[in-house]
C-alpha positions, 0 to 999 in steps of 0.5 A: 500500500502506497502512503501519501507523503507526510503521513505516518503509518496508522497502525503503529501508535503515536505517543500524544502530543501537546497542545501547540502554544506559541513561543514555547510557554507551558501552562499549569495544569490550572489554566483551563480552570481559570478560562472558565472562570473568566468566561462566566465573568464575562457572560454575567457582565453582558447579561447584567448590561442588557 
């Protein structure tokens, strides 16, 4: 079976990768939990406007 250039083979296992993040940074495994927070800031600020 031919394969198309670049792609790697199906049946061997790929170990994960992590996320891509511009410059090299590494977030704490807390960042997630703090985008929450700040989104539903964000939502009742809006709501509380209109």
């Amino acid at each position: 079976m031919v394969q198309a250039p670049g792609r790697a083979n199906s049946s061997s296992p790929s170990p994960p990768h992590p996320p891509v993040l511009l410059m090299g940074e590494h977030l704490s495994p807390i960042t997630p939990v703090a985008a929450l927070a700040v989104l539903l800031c964000v939502v009742s600020t809006q709501r509380a406007r209109t």
